[in-house]
C-alpha positions as CSV (number, residue, x, y, z in Angstrom):
1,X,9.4,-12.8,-5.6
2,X,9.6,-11.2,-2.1
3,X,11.3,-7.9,-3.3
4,X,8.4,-7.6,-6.2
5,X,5.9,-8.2,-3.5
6,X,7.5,-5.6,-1.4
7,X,7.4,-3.5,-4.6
8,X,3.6,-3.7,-5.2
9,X,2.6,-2.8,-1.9
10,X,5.2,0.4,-1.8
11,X,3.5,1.5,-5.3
12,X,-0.3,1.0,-3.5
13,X,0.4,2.9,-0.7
14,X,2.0,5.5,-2.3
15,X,-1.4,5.9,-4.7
16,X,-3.3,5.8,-1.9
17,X,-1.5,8.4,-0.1
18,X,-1.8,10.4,-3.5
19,X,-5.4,10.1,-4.0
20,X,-6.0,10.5,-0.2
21,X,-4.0,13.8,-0.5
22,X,-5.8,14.8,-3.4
23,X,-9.6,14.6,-1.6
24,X,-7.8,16.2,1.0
25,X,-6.8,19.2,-1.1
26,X,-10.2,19.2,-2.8
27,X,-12.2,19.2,0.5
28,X,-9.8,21.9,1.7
29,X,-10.8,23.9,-1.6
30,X,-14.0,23.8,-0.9
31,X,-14.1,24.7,2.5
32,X,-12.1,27.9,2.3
33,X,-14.5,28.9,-1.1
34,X,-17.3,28.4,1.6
35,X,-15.4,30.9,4.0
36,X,-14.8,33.2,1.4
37,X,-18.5,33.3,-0.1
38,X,-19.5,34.7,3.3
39,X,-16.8,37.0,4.0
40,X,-17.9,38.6,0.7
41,X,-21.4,38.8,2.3
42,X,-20.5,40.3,5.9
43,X,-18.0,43.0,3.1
44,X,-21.0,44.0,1.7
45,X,-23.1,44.7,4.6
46,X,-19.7,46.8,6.1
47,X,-19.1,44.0,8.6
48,X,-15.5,43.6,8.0
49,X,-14.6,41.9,11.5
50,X,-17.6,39.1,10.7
51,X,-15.9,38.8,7.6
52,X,-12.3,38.7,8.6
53,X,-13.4,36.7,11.8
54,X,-15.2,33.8,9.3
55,X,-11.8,33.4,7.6
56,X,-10.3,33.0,10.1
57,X,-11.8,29.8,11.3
58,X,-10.0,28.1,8.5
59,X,-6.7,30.5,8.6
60,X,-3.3,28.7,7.1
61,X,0.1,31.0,7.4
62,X,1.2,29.7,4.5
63,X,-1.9,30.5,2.5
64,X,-1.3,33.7,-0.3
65,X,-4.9,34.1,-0.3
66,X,-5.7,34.0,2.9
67,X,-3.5,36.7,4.1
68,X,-4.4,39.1,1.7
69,X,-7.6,39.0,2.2
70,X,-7.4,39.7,5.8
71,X,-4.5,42.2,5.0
72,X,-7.7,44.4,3.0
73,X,-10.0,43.5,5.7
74,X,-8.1,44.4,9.1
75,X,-7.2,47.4,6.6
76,X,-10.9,48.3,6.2
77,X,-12.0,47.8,9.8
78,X,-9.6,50.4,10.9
79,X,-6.3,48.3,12.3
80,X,-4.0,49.0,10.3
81,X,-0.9,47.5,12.6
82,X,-2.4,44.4,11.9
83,X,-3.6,44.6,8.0
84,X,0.5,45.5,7.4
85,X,1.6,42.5,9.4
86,X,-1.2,40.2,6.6
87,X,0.2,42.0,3.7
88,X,3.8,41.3,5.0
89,X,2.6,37.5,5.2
90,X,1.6,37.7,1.5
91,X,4.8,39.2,0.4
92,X,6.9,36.9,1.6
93,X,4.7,34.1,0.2
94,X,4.6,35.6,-2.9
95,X,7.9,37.7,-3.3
96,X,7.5,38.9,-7.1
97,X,4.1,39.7,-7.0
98,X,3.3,43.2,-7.1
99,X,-0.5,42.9,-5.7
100,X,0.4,42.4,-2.3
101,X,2.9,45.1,-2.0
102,X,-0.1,47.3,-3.2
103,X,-2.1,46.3,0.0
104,X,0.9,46.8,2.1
105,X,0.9,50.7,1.4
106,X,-2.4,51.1,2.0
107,X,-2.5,50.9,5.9
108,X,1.1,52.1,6.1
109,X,0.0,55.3,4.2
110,X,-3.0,55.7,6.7
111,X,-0.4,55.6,9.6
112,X,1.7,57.9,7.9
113,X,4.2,56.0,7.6
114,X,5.5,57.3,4.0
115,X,9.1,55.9,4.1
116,X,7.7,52.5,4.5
117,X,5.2,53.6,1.4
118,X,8.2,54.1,-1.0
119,X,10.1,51.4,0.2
120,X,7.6,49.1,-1.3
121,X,6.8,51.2,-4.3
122,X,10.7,51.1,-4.7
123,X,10.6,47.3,-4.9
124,X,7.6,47.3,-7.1
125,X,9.6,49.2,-9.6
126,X,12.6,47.1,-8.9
127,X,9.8,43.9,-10.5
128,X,8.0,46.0,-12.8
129,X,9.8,49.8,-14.1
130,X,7.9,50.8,-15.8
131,X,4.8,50.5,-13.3
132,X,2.5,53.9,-14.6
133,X,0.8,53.7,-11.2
134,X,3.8,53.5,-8.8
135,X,6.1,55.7,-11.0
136,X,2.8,58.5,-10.5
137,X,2.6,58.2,-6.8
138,X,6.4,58.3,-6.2
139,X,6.2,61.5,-8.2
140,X,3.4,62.9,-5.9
141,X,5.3,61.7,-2.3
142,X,8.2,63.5,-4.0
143,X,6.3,66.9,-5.5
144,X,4.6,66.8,-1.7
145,X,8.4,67.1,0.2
146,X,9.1,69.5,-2.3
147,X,11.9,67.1,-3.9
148,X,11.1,68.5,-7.9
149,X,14.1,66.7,-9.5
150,X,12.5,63.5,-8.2
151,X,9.0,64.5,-8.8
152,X,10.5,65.6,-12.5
153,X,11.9,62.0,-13.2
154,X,8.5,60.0,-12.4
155,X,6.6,62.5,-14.0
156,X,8.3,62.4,-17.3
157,X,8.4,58.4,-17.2
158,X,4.6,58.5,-17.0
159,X,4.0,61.1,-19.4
160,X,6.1,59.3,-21.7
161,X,3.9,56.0,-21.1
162,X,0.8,58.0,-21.3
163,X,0.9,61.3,-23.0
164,X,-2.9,62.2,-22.6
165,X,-3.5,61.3,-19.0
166,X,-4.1,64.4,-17.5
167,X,-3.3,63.5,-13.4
168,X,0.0,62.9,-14.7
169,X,0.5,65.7,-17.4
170,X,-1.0,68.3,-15.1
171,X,1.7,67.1,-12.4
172,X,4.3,67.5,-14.7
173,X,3.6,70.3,-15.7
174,X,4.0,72.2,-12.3
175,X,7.0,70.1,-11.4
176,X,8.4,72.0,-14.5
177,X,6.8,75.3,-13.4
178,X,8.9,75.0,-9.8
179,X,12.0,74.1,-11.4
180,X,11.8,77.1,-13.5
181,X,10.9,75.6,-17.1
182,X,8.2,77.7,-17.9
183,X,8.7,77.1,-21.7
184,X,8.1,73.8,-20.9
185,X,5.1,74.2,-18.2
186,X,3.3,76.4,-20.5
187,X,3.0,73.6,-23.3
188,X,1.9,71.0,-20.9
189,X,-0.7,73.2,-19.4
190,X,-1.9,74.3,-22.7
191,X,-2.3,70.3,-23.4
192,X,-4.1,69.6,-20.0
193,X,-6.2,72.4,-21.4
194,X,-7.5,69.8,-24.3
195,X,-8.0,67.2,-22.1
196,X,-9.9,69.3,-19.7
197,X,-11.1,73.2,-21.3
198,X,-11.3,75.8,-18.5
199,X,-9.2,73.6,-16.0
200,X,-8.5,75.8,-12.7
201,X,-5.3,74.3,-12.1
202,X,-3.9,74.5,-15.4
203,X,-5.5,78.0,-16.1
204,X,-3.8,78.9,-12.6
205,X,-0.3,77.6,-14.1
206,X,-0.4,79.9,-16.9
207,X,-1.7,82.9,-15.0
208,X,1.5,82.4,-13.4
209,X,3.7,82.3,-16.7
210,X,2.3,85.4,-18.7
């Protein structure tokens, strides 16, 4: 009789300790979608320390949601040190998410800080290869050191994803021009040509083939 008494009372505390955690958890919830409601409001207005400083009041380390959205807001107030160091935060929380890793390139790139840029681009790819956006921009931080046989390689794997965007195509097409495939860069600036009639950079290209 004693051990079922002892039984019943270890079952009501632990519901009561789950139901307490659970109004817990909802009070939270609505707290931090109070915080967020008027971070939104001081973004809008360009007030980005107000609305970084507002989340703040209820900030939790350990919170994806919380560090990324000061990760975009130290990022758009200027301090970029400390929008990297909230994107970092979110990575780690969230280490197969590609959003966050996004962020993180954003104040990096402003410091110019590129190596750091395609590190993270490099472990985007590593989640998701076959990422159009991170494939491009790898191509372009390439094309811009003047490294065409890696600028070549993104190019073509976004041109083979999307074969009438022209940012890409017209990109690949001069990354064949400086490797000396002008077969090749004629046809794709002919085709940038379609997508955009009387386009100076692809008209350029061709001047520079006939």
């Amino acid at each position: 009789m004693e051990l079922l008494m002892k039984l019943i009372r270890f079952c009501l505390i632990t519901a009561f300790l789950v139901i307490f955690s659970l109004i817990s958890f909802s009070q939270d919830y609505s707290g931090l979608q109070d915080v967020f409601r008027q971070s939104y409001s001081y973004e809008m207005k360009g007030k980005y320390a107000e609305a970084a400083d507002i989340i703040k009041t209820k900030y939790d380390e350990n919170s994806y949601e919380i560090n990324i959205r000061l990760g975009w807001l130290s990022y758009s107030a200027g301090l970029f040190t400390e929008s990297m160091a909230y994107y970092q935060k979110a990575i780690n929380l969230k280490s197969f998410a590609i959003e966050p890793r996004l962020g993180f390139v954003l104040p990096a790139a402003a410091l110019g800080n590129w190596d750091m840029v395609l590190e993270q681009y490099r472990e985007i790819l590593k989640i998701d290869p076959m990422n159009s956006l991170v494939n491009y921009r790898i191509g372009v931080i390439a094309y811009g050191r003047e490294d065409y046989e890696t600028a070549y390689k993104y190019f073509e794997k976004v041109v083979n994803l999307y074969p009438f965007d022209y940012d890409s195509l017209i990109m690949f097409a001069w990354t064949n021009l400086k490797l000396g495939k002008t077969r090749e860069a004629k046809v794709l600036f002919q085709k940038a040509l379609i997508m955009r009639p009387d386009d100076v950079s692809a008209t350029d290209g061709l001047k520079l083939i006939q």
